[in-house]
DOPA-435355 format. One line per field, with one value per atom (N, C-alpha, C, O): x, z, y; residue number from 1. Coordinates in nm, 4 decimals. Example, Ala and Ser with C-alpha at 12.3 -4.5 7.8 and 13.67 -1.06 7.14 Angstrom:
# DOPA-435355
east: [1.3190; 1.2300; 1.3200; 1.4236; 1.2850; 1.3670; 1.2900; 1.3409]
up: [0.7800; 0.7800; 0.7800; 0.8465; 0.7080; 0.7140; 0.7870; 0.8039]
north: [-0.5690; -0.4500; -0.3300; -0.3319; -0.2250; -0.1060; 0.0030; 0.1138]
resi: [1; 1; 1; 1; 2; 2; 2; 2]
***
This chain:
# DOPA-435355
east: [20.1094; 20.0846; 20.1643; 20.1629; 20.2309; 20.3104; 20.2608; 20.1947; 20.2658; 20.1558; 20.2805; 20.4011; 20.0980; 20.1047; 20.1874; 20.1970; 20.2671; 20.3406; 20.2863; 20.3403; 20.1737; 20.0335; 20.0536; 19.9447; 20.1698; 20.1538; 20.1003; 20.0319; 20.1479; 20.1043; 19.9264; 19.9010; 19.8585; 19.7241; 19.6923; 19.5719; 19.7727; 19.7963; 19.9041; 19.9326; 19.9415; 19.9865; 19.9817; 19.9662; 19.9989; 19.8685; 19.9517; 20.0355; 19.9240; 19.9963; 19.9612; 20.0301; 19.8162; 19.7438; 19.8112; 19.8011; 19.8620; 19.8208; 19.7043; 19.7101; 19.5944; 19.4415; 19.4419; 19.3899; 19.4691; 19.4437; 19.5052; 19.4440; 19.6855; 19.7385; 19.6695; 19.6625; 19.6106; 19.5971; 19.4513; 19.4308; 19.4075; 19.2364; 19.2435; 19.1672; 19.3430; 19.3962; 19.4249; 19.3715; 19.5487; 19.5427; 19.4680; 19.4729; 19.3641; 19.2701; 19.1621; 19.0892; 19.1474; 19.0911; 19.0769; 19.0915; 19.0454; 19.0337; 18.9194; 18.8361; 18.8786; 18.7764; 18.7877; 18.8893; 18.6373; 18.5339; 18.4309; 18.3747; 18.4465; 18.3264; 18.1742; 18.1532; 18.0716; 17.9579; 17.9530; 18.0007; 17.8717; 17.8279; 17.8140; 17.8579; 17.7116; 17.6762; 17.7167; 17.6802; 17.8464; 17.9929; 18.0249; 18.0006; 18.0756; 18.1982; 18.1068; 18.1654; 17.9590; 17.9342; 17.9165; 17.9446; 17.8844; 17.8401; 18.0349; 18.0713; 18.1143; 18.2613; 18.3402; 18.4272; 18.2611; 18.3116; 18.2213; 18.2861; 18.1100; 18.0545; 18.0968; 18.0937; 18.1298; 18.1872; 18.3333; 18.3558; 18.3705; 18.5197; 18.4851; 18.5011; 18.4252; 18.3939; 18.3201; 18.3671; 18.1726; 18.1407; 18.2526; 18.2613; 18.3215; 18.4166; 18.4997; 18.5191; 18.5529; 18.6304; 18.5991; 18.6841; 18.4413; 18.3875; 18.3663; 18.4030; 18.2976; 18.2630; 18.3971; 18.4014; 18.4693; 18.5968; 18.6764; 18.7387; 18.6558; 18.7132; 18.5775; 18.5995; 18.4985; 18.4070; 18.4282; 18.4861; 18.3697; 18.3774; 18.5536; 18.5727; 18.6638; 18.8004; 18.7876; 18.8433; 18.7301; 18.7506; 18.6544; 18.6898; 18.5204; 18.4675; 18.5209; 18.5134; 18.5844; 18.6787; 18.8262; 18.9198; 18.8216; 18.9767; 18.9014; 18.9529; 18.8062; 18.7381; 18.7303; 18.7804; 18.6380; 18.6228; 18.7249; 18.7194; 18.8444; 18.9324; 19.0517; 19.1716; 19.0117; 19.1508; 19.1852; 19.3036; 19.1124; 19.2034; 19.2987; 19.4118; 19.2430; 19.3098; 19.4723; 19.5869; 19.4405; 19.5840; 19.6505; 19.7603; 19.6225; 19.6922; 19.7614; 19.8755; 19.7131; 19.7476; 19.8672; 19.9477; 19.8215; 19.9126; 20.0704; 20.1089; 20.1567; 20.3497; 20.3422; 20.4501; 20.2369; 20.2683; 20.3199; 20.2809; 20.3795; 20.4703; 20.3896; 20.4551; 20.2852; 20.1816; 20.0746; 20.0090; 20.0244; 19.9173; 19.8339; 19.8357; 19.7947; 19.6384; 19.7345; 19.7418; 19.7945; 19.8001; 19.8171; 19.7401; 19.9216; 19.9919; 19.8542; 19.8109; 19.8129; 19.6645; 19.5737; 19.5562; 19.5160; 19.4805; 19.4942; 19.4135; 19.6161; 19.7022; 19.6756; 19.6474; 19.6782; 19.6902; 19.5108; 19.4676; 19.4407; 19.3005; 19.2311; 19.1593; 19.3053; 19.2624; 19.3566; 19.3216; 19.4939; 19.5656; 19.4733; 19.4623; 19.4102; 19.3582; 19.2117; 19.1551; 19.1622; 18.9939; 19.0600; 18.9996; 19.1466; 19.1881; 19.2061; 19.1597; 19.2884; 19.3361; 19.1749; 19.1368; 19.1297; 18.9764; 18.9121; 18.8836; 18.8749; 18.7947; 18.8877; 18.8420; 19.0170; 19.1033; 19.0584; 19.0140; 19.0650; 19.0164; 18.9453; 18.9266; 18.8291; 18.6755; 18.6677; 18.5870; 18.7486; 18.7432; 18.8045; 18.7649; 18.9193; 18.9377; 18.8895; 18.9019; 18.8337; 18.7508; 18.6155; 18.5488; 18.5659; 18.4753; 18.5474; 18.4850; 18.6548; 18.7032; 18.8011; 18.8269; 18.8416; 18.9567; 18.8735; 18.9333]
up: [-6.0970; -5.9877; -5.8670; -5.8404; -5.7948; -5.6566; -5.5880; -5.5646; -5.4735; -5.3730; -5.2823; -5.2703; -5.2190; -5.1021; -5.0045; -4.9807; -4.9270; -4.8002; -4.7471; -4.7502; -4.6932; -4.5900; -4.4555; -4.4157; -4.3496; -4.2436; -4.1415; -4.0543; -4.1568; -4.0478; -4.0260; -3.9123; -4.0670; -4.0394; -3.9740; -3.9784; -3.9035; -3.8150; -3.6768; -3.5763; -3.6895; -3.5735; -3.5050; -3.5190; -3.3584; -3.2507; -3.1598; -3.0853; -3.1660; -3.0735; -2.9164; -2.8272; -2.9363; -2.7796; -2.6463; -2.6305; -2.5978; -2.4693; -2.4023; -2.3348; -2.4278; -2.3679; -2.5108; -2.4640; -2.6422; -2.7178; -2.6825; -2.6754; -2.6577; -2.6441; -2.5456; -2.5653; -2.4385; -2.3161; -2.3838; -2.3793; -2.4184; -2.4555; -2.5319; -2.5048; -2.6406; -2.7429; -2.6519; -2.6607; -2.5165; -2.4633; -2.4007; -2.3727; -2.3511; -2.2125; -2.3708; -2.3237; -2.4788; -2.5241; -2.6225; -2.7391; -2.5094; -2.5579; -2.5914; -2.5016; -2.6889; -2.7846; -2.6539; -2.5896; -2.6266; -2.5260; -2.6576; -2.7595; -2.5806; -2.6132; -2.5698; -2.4627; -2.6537; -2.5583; -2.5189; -2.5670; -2.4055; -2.3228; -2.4026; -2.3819; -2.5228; -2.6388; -2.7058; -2.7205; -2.7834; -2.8262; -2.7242; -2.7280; -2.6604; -2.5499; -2.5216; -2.5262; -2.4884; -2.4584; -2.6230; -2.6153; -2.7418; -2.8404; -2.8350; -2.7990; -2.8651; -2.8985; -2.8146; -2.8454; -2.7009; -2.5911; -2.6061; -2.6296; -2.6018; -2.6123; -2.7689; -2.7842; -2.8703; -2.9884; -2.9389; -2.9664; -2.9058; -2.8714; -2.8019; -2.8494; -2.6609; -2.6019; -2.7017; -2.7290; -2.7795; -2.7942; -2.9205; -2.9140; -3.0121; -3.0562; -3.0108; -3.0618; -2.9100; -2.8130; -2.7388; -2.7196; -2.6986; -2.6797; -2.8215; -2.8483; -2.9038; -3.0295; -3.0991; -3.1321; -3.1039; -3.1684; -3.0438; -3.0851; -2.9175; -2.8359; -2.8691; -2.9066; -2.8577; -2.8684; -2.9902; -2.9927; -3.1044; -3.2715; -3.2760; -3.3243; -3.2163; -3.2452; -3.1560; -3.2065; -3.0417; -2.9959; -3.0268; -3.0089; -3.0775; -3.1409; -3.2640; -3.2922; -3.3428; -3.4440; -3.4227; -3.5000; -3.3163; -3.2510; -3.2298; -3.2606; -3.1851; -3.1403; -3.2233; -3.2151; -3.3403; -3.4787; -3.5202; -3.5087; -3.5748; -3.6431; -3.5277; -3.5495; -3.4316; -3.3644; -3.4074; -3.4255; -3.4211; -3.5182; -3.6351; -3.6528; -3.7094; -3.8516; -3.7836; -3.8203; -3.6899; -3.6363; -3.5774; -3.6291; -3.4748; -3.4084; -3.5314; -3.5011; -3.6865; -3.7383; -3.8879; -3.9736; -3.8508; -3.9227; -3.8976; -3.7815; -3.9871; -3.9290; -3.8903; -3.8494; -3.8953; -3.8595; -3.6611; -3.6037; -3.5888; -3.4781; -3.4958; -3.5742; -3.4808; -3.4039; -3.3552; -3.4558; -3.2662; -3.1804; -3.1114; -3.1071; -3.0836; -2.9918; -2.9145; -2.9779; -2.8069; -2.7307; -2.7927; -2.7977; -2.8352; -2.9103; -2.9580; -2.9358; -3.0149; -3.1415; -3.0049; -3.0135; -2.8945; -2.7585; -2.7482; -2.7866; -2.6843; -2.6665; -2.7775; -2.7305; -2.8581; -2.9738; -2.9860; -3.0023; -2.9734; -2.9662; -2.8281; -2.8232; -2.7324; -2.6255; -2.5995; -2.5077; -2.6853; -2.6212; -2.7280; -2.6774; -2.8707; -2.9628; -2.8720; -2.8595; -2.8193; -2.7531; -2.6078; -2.6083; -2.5094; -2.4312; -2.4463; -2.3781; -2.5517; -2.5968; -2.6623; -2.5944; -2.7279; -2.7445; -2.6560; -2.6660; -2.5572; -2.4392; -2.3485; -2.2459; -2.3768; -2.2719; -2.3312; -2.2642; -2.4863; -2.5537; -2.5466; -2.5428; -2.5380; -2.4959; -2.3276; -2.2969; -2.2392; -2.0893; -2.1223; -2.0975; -2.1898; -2.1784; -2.2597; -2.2230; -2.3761; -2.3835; -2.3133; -2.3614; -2.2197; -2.1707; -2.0492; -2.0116; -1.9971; -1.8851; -1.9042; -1.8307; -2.0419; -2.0608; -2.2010; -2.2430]
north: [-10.5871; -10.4995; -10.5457; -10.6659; -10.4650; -10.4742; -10.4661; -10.3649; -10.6287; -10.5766; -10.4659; -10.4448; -10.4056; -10.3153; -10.3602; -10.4806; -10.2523; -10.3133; -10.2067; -10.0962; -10.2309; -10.1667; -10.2266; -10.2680; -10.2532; -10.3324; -10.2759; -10.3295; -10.1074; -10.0399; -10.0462; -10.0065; -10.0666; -10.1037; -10.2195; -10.2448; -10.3135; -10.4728; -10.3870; -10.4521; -10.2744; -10.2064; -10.1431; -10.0217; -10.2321; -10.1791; -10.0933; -10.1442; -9.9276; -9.8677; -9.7995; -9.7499; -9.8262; -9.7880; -9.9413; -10.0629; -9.8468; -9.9824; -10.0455; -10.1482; -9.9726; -9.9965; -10.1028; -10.2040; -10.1300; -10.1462; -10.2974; -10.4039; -10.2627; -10.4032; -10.4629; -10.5842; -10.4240; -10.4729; -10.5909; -10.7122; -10.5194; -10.5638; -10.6866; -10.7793; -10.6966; -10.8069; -10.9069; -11.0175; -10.8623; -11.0079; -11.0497; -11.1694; -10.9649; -11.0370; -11.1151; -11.2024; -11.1064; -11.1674; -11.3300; -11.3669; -11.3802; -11.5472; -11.6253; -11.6141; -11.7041; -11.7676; -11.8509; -11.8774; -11.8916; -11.9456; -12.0297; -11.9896; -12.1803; -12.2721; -12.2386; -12.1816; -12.2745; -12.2383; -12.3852; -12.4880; -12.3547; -12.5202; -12.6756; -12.7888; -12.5982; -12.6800; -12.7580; -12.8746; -12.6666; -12.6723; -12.8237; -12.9443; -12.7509; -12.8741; -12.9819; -13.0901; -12.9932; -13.1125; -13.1859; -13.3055; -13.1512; -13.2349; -13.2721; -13.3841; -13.1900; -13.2175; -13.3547; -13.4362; -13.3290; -13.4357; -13.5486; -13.6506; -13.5665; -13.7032; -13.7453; -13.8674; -13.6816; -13.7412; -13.8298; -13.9476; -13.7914; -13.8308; -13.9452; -14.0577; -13.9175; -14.0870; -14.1696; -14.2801; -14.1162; -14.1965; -14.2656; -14.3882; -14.2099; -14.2922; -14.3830; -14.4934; -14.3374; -14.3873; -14.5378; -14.6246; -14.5467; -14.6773; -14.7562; -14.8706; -14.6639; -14.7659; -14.8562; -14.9748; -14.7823; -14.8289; -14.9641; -15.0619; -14.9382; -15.0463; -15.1581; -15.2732; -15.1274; -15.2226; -15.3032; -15.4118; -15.2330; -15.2835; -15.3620; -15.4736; -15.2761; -15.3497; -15.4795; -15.5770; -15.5004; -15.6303; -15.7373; -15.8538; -15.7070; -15.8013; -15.8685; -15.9881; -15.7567; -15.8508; -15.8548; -15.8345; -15.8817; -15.9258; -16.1114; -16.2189; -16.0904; -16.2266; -16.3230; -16.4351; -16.2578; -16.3129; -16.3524; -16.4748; -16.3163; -16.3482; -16.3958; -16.3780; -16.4441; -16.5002; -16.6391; -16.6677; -16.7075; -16.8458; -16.7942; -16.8395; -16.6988; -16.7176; -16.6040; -16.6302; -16.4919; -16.4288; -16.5184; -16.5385; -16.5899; -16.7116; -16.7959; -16.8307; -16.8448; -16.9259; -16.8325; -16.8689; -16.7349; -16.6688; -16.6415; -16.6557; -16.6069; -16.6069; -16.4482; -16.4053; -16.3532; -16.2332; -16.2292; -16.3308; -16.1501; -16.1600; -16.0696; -16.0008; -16.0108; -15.9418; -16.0176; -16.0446; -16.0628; -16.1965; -16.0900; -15.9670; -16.1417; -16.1342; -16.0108; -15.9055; -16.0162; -15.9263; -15.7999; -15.7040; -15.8146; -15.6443; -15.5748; -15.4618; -15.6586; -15.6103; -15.5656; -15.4441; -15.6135; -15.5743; -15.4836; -15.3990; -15.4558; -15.3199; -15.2067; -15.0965; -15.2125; -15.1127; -15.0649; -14.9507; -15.1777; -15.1136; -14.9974; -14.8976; -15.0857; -15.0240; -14.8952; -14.8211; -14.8564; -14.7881; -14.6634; -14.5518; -14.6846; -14.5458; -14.5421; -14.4335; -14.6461; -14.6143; -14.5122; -14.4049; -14.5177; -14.4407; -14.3469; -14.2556; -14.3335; -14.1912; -14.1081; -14.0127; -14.1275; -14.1034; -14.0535; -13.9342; -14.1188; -14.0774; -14.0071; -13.9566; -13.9984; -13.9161; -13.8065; -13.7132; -13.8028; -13.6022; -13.5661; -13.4445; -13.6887; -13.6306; -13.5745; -13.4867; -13.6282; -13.5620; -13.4074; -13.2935; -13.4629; -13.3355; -13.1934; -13.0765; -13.2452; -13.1126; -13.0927; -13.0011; -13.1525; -13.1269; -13.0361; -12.9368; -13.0614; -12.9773; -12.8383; -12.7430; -12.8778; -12.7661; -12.6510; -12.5520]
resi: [1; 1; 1; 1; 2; 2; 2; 2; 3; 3; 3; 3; 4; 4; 4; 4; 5; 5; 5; 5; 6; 6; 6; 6; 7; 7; 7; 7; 8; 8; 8; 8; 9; 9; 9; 9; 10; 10; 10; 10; 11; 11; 11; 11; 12; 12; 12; 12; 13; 13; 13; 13; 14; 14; 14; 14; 15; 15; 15; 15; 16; 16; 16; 16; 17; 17; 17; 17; 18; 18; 18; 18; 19; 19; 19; 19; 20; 20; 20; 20; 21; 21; 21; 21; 22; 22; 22; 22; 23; 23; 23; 23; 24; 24; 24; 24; 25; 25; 25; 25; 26; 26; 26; 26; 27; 27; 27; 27; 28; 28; 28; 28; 29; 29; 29; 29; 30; 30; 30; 30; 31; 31; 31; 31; 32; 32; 32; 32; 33; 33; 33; 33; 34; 34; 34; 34; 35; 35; 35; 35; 36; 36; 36; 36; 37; 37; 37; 37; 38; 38; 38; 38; 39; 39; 39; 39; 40; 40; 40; 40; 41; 41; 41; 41; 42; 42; 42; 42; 43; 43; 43; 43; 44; 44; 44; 44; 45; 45; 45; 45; 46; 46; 46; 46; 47; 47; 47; 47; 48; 48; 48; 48; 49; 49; 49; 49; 50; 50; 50; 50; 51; 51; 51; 51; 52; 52; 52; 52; 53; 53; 53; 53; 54; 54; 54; 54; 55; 55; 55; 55; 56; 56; 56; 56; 57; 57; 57; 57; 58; 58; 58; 58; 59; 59; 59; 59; 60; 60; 60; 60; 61; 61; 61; 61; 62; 62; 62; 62; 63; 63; 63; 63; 64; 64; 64; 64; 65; 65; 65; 65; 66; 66; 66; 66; 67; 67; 67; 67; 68; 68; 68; 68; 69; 69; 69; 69; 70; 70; 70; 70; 71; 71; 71; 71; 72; 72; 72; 72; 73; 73; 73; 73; 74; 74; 74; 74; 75; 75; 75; 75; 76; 76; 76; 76; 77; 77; 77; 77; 78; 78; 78; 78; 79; 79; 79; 79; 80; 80; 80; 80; 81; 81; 81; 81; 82; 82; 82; 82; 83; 83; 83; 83; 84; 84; 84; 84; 85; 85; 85; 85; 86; 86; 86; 86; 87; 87; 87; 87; 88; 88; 88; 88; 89; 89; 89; 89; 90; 90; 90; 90; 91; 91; 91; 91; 92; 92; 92; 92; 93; 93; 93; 93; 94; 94; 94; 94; 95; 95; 95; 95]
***
């Protein structure tokens, strides 16, 4: 069977019609954005938290290791995914 080339039914020829399509944009309810946003922070803290306690734990054996990643970089890299986290959680609470 050949499909249908039915497009004209996706074609919008009223202008009240086009007009209406664009003024229409998907809206969060309140609900929505606050559970979406405290997920994000609260990941956002848990993960800085949980990554630097075992940054703590295991700093003898990274210090004693030949890997050229140390304490700081590994720092950096925790705190730079917990930022970014709580940066998405601000921002879906505002945008």
């Amino acid at each position: 069977m050949a499909p249908s080339n039915n497009d004209s039914a996706w074609d919008v020829k009223s202008p009240e019609a086009k007009r209406i399509i664009s003024e229409d944009q998907y809206d969060d309810c309140l609900s929505c954005r606050v559970t979406g946003s405290a997920a994000f922070i609260g990941l956002g803290v848990y993960s800085y938290y949980t990554g630097m306690n075992n940054l703590r734990n295991q700093e003898q054996t990274i210090m004693q290791s030949a890997t050229k990643y140390k304490m700081g970089s590994r720092r950096l890299g925790i705190a730079t995914i917990s930022a970014t986290l709580v940066g998405m959680g601000i921002w879906r609470a505002f945008n």
